[in-house]
C-alpha positions, 0 to 999 in steps of 0.5 A, a space after each residue: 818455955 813456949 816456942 813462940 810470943 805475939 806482940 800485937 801492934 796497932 790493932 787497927 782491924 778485926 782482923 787482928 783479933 782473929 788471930 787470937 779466936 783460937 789457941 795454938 801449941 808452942 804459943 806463949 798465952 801472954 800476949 803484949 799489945 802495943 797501941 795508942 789509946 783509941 776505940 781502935 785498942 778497946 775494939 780489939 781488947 773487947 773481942 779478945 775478952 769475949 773469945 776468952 769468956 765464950 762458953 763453948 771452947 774459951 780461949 784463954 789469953 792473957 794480955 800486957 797493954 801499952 797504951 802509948 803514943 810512942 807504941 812503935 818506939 816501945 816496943 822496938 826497944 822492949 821486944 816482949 815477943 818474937 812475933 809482930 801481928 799487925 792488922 789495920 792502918 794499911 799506909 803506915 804498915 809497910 813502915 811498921 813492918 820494915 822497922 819490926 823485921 829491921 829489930 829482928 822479928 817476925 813478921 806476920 801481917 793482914 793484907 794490905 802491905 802496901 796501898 800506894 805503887 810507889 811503895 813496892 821497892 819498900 816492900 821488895 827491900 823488907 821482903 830482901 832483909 827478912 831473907 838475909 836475917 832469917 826471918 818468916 815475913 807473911 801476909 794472911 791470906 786466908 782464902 787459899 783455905 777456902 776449900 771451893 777455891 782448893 778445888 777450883 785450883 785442883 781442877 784448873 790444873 788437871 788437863 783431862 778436864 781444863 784442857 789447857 788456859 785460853 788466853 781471853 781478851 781484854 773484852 772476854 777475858 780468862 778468868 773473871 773474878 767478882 767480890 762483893 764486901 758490905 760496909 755493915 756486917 757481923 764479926 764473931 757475931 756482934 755488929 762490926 765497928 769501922 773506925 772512921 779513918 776507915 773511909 779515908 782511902 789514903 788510909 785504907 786503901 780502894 777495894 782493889 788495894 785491899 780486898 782485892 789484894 786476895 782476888 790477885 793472889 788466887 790468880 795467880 796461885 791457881 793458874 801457875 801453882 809453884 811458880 814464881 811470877 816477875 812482876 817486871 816481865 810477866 805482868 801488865 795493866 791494860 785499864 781500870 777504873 774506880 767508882 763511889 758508894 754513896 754513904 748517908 750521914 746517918 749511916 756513917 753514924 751507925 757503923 763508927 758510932 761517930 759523927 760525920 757528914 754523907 760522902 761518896 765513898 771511892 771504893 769500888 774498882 775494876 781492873 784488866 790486866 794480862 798475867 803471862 798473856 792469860 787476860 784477867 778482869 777483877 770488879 772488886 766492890 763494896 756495898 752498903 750491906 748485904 741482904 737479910 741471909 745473904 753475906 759478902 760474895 765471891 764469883 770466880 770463872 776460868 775458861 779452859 780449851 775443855 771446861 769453865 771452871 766457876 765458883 758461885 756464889 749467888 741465890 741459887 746457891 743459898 749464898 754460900 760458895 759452891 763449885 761447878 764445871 761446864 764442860 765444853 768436852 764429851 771426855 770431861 765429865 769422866 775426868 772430873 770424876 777420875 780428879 775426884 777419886 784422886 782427891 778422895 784422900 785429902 778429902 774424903 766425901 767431895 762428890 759430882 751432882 749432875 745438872 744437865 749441862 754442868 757439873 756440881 761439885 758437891 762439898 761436905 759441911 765439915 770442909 766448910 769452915 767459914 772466913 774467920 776459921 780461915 785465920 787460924 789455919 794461916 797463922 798455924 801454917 804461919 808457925 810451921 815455917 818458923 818451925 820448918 824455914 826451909 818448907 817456906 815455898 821459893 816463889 812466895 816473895 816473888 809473888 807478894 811483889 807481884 800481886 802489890 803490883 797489880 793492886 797498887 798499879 791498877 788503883 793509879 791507872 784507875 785514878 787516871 781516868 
């Protein structure tokens, strides 16, 4: 009998589709979905249908749909599986997820937990009952497998070419990160559908209390790695402001296949805030849609007493992400080739390009595995700490409660402006 049974809830985003692009071991085919009768649901059936019936490696799920009203309800009482999946409809979800570890399941779910700030002691109190129950409770955090963002962290943490973080100020500050979503985009190759509540931000959530949510997890996952963060003590929002994307009524048709009048789009938000003294800037932002052959984009620049370390992600770059380091050290250039040689087991052909003033660091194609790869190396590592509980890191729920910290506080000092 198979080790592990997904139960999807409420498949509100693509993203819970993803989970399902790939097959895994130990993981029961039969998967139960539970929703309401939406486009939401056919979406998601849609795409699971279409990894099924690709023809290069068919995924071969099989699924038992409850289409209900009470699908909460239903599948609290009937449990089919041990594993909720849930994705989407971000105001609700801390609810869902309270109610599913309370039922004793685990709980694995997309980003974001919560949208609201007033929401954190539900987080922290769900978090507290998955530990006393024995259950894994994890949010998807895909871009720690982005491997130019393992680089960047392997190198900020190597003195001989970082040095050690400058502390910045709130108008230099010592990480600076830009991520750039586009409303109208492509998933698994077929033009992406938002569901209208999409644009409802009390639903959604602003740029920072969604995608944002990433850019606060890589802060602090690279710049204190193995530590746990005290988001009473070691965190404080110093500004922050929020700003529209104007949408036209012919666009909203086009990306929801609905009706509905032009608006102004609050999405976009900028946040300072300090993380142990070390100041930080986000801009998180969505437009409209991204240029022919270009795609979401991701900017992400530490300042060390040695060496920047930035990631890059622009025109000179044929927009795909790519790591540089620019040295402010005559030792640094030795260094980054010594954490090179040292990397060389984990990953064999990572090697420097000289530019002059900067260093390239030059990344095979096969370590570049692309965003929706990224949700199966999650889910993967997922079934390992269900398998292994004990190798689940100590500091995770403490910086789960930080990073919802800085998201949801930063979207309420915004909307104070």
């Amino acid at each position: 009998m198979d080790e592990f049974r997904l139960i999807t809830l409420d498949p509100g985003h693509f993203h819970a589709g993803l989970i399902q692009k790939e097959m895994y071991d130990g993981v029961a085919k039969r998967v139960a979905v539970y929703a309401p009768l939406t486009p939401d649901l056919t979406e998601h059936l849609n795409r699971i249908a279409r990894f099924n019936l690709r023809k290069e490696n068919p995924t071969a799920w099989e699924l038992d749909i409850h289409a209900t009203p009470d699908f909460l309800e239903r599948m609290l009482d009937e449990r089919p599986g041990n594993i909720v999946v849930l994705s989407g409809r971000n105001r609700a979800k801390i609810h869902r997820i309270a109610r599913s570890l309370g039922a004793g399941l685990h709980v694995l779910a997309d980003k974001p937990w919560i949208i609201e700030a007033a929401d954190l002691p539900l987080l922290e109190e769900a978090l507290a009952n998955s530990r006393r129950q024995g259950l894994i409770a994890c949010d998807i955090m895909t871009e720690r497998y982005e491997i130019t963002s393992i680089l960047q962290r392997e190198f900020v943490n190597d003195p001989e070419v970082f040095g050690s973080i400058l502390p910045g100020t709130a108008e230099q500050p010592a990480v600076y990160m830009e991520s750039v979503h586009h409303i109208l985009k492509l998933v698994a190759g077929v033009p992406n559908l938002r569901p209208a509540w999409f644009f409802d931000v009390q639903e959604q959530g602003e740029a920072l209390a969604d995608v944002g949510t990433h850019l606060v997890d890589l802060v602090q996952w690279t710049l204190f790695p193995e530590s746990a963060i005290d988001y009473r003590n070691d965190l404080a929002i110093l500004a922050a402001n929020g700003w529209p994307t104007p949408i036209t009524s012919a666009q909203f048709r086009q990306v929801t296949g609905a009706s509905g009048e032009a608006m102004d789009y609050r999405c976009n938000t900028s946040v300072t805030y300090t993380i142990r003294g070390i100041h930080t800037k986000l801009d998180v932002l969505w437009r409209w849609e991204a240029p022919p052959g270009t795609g979401d984009t991701h900017f992400a620049v530490y300042h060390g007493s040695k060496s920047r370390v930035e990631v890059r992600q622009g025109q000179a770059e044929n927009y795909r992400p790519e790591l540089y380091v620019v040295a402010q050290d005559a030792g640094v250039r030795s260094a980054v080739e010594n954490r090179i040689a040292a990397l060389a087991g984990r990953y064999p052909g990572v090697a420097t390009e000289d530019r002059g003033g900067e260093v390239r660091v030059t990344i095979p194609d096969r370590y570049r595995v692309g965003h929706e790869a990224h949700f199966a190396q999650v889910t993967n590592q997922f079934f390992e700490y269900l398998r292994h509980p004990e190798t689940l890191p100590v500091w995770e729920d403490a910086n789960m409660l930080a990073k919802y910290y800085v998201t949801t506080k930063g979207v309420e000092v915004s909307r104070s402006i």
